[in-house]
C-alpha positions in Angstrom: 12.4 -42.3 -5.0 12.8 -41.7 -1.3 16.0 -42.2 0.5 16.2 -45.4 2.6 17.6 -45.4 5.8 18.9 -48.1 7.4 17.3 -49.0 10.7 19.7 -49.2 13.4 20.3 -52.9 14.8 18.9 -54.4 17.7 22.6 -54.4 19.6 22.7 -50.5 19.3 19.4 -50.1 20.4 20.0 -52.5 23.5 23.0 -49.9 24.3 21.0 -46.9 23.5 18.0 -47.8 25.8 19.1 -46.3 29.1 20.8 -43.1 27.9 17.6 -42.7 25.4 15.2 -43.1 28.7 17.4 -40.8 30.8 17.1 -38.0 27.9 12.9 -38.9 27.7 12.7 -38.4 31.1 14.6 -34.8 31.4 12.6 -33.6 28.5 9.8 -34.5 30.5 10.9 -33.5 33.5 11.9 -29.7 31.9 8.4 -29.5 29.7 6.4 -29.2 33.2 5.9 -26.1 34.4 6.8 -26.3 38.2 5.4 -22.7 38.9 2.2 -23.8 38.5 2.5 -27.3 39.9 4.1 -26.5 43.1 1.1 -24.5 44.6 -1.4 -27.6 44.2 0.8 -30.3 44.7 4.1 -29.4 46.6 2.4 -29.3 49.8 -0.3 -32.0 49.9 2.5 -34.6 48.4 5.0 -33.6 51.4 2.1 -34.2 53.7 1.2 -37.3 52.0 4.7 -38.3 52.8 5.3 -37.4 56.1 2.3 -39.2 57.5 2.9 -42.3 55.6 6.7 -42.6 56.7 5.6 -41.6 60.2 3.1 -44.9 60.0 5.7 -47.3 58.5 7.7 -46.2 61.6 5.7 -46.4 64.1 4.5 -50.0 62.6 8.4 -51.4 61.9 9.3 -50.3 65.4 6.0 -51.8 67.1 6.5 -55.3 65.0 10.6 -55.4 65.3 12.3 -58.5 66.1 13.6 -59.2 70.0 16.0 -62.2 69.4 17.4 -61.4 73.2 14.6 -61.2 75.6 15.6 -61.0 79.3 14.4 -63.9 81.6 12.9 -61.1 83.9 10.6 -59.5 81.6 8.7 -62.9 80.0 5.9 -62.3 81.3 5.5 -58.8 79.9 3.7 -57.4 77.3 6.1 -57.3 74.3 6.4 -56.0 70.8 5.1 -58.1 68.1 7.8 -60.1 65.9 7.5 -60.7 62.2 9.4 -61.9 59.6 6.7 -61.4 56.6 7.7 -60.4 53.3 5.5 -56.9 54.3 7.3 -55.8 56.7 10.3 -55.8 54.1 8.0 -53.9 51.6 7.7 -50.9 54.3 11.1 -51.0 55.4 12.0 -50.9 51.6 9.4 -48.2 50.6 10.8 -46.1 53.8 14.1 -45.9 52.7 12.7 -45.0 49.1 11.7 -42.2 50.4 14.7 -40.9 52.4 16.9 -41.6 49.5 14.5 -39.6 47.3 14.0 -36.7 49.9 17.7 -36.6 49.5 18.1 -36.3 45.6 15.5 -33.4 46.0 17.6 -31.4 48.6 20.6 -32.2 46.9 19.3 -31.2 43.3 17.6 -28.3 45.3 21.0 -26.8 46.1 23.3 -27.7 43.9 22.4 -27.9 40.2 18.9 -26.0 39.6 21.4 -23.1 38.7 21.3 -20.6 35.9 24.5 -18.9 34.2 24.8 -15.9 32.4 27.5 -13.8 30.6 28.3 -10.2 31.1 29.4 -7.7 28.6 33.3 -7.1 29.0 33.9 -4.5 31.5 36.8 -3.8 34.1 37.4 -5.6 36.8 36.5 -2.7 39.2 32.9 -2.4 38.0 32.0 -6.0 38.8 30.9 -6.4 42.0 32.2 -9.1 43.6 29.6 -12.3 44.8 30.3 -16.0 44.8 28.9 -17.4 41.8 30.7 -14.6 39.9 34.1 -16.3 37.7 35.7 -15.0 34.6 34.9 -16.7 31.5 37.9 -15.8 29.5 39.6 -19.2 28.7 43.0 -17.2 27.8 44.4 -14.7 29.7 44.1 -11.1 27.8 46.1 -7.6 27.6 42.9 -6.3 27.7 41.4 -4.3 30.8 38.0 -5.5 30.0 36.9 -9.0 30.8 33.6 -10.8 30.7 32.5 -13.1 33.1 29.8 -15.5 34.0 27.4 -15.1 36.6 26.1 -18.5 38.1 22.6 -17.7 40.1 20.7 -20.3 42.2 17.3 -20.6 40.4 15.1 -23.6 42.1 11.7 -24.2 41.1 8.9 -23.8 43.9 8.2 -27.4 43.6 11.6 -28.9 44.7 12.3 -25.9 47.0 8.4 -26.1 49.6 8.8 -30.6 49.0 12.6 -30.0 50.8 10.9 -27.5 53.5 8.2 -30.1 54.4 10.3 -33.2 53.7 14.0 -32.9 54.4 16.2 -35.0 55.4 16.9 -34.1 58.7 13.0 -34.0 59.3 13.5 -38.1 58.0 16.5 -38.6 60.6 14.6 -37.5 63.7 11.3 -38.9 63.1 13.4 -42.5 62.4 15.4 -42.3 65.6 12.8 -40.9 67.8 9.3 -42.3 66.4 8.0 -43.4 69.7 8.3 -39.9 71.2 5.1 -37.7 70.1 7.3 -34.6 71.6 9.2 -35.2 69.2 6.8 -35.5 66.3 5.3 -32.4 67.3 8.8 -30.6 67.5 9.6 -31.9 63.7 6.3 -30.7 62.2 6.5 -26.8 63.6 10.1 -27.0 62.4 9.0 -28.3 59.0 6.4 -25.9 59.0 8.7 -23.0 60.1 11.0 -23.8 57.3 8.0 -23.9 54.8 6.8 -20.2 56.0 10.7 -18.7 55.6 10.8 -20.4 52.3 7.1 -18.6 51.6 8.1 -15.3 52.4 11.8 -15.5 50.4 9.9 -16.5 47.0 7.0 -13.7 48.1 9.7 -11.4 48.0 11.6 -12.2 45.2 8.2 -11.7 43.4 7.7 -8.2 44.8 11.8 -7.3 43.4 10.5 -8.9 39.8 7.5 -6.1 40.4 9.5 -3.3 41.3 12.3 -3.6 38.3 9.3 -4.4 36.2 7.8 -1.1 37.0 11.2 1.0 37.1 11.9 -0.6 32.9 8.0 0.5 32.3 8.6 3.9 33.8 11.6 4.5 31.8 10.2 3.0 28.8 7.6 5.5 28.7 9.8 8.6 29.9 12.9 8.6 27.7 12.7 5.1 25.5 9.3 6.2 23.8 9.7 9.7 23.5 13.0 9.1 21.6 11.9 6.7 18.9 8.8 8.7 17.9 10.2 12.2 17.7 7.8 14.0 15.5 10.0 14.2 12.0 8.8 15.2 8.5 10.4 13.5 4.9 12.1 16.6 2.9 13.2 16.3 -0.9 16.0 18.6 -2.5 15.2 19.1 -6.0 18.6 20.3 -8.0 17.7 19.2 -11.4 17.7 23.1 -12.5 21.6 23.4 -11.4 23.2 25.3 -9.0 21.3 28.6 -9.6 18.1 27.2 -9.1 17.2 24.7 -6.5 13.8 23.5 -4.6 13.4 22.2 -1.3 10.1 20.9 -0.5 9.2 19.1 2.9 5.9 17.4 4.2 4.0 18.9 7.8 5.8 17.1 10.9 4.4 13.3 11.7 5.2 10.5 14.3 6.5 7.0 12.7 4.1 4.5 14.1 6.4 0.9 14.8 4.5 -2.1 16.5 6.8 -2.0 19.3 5.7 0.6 20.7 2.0 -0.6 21.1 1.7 -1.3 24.5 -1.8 -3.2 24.5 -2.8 -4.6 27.8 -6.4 -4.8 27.8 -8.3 -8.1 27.4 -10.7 -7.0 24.4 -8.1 -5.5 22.7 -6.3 -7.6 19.7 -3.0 -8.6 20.6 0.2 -6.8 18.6 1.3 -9.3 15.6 4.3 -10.6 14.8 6.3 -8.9 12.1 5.8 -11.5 9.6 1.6 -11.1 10.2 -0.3 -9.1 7.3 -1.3 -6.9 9.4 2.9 -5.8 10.4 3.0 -5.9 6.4 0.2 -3.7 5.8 0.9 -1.2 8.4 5.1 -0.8 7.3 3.3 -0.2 3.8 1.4 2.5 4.4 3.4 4.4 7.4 4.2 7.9 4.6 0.2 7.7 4.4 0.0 11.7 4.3 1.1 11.2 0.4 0.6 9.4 -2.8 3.4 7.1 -4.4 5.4 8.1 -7.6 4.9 5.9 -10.5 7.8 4.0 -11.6 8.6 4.7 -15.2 9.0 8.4 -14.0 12.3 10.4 -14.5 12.3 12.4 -11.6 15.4 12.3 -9.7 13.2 12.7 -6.7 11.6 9.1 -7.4 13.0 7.8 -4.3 10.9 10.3 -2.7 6.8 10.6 -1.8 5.1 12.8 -4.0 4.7 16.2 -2.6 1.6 17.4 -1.1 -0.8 20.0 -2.0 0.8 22.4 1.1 4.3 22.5 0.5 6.4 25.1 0.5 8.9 25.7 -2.2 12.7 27.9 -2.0 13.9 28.9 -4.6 17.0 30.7 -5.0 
């Protein structure tokens, strides 16, 4: 019989509904990948939303109230007043959008960050930056010390919307919306900003590259080589005593590992896993230049492959 469980009660679930949203949301929020979204929607949603604040502006300020109109200027043209419940909406939906440009600089800047821990070392090989503090919660005898490196990592998305759509960008085009100077001095600043922002993720791409390349090259020069030295399996036979003994050795190979299959090409199968068949089949038959030994034989060489047809026996 299966085990009942209890369903929690409606009071705990009435407690647990905002904390349980929050946590839906930051799954969702961490599944996207913001690599790939920034580039087709970072930029048209930031332009989205500097033209529509710049027409709730230019409409709020065109439509404001004038409770103290001067006796001398009656006769001229004035701005319109209205108190409808739309003109509430836009002011509302305005300052939705400065308060959420302002989450995105601030989560920008300060907590799309990325720790990681060092090996203990000395204090004099560490170089010293700012987001590098010791991670030792006791202080140690010990010369080495590890510590934890805290590196700004934002995602492309969050980084080009704050370029396009920053706060300060919001605070000019609020106080000086009736100047078209103005307007045209916030978007080249916006769009200066975005370029700078550009080139640093261009070139953060081109380090990736480069250390990329430098970890292939030595892969290939002194990591490779190394691991498939050419070797051969040799077998010591002393069964005859100390006055006669055998040594008998197989001609030189290279152990093949599925590591070390580099396979890049598109119509080439991709490496499996080691828990594939294929992993299984390959580990099994890596001493292919010679047969097994059976198992109810009383060689004390069992543990070894049988010899083949070109060995070389010393015998003393």
């Amino acid at each position: 019989m299966a085990k009942l469980i209890r369903r929690s009660s409606l009071t705990s679930r009435i407690l647990n509904f905002p904390i349980n949203v929050f946590i839906s949301v930051s799954e969702d929020f961490d599944s996207v990948e913001w690599d790939k979204v920034s580039e087709r929607w970072s930029i048209p949603l930031s332009l989205v939303s500097n033209i529509l604040f710049i027409f709730i502006r230019a409409y709020l300020e065109n439509t404001k109230l004038r409770l103290n109109r001067s006796q001398l200027f009656v006769g001229a043209k004035s701005a319109k007043a209205t108190n409808s419940w739309f003109r509430g909406f836009l002011s509302f939906f305005s300052l939705c959008l400065v308060v959420f440009s302002i989450i995105n600089i601030l989560s920008c800047f300060y907590f799309q960050k990325k720790t990681y821990r060092t090996l203990p070392q000395p204090d004099k090989n560490v170089q010293t930056t700012p987001g590098l503090r010791s991670a030792q919660l006791e202080p140690s005898e010990n010369e080495n010390k590890c510590f934890e490196l805290i590196v700004w990592s934002p995602n492309r998305f969050s980084l080009y919307f704050s370029c396009l759509f920053s706060p300060i960008h919001l605070f000019i085009l609020w106080v000086y919306i009736q100047s078209p100077k103005i307007i045209l001095l916030s978007v080249i600043f916006s769009l200066l900003l975005f370029f700078i922002a550009r080139k640093f993720v261009d070139m953060m791409k081109d380090k990736d590259c480069l250390h990329q390349q430098v970890f292939y090259e030595y892969d290939k020069k002194f990591v490779e080589p190394r691991l498939s030295v050419a070797k051969r399996d040799v077998a010591t036979n002393t069964s005859y005593g100390p006055v006669s003994a055998a040594v008998e050795y197989y001609s030189p190979r290279r152990p093949i590992d599925a590591f070390l299959e580099h396979k890049t090409s598109p119509s080439v199968r991709s490496p499996k896993t080691p828990g594939s068949p294929l992993f299984t089949y390959r580990r099994g038959n890596r001493h292919s230049l010679a047969s097994s030994v059976p198992r109810e034989t009383n060689s004390p060489l069992k543990r070894f492959s049988r010899f083949p047809a070109e060995r070389r026996q010393f015998e003393s």
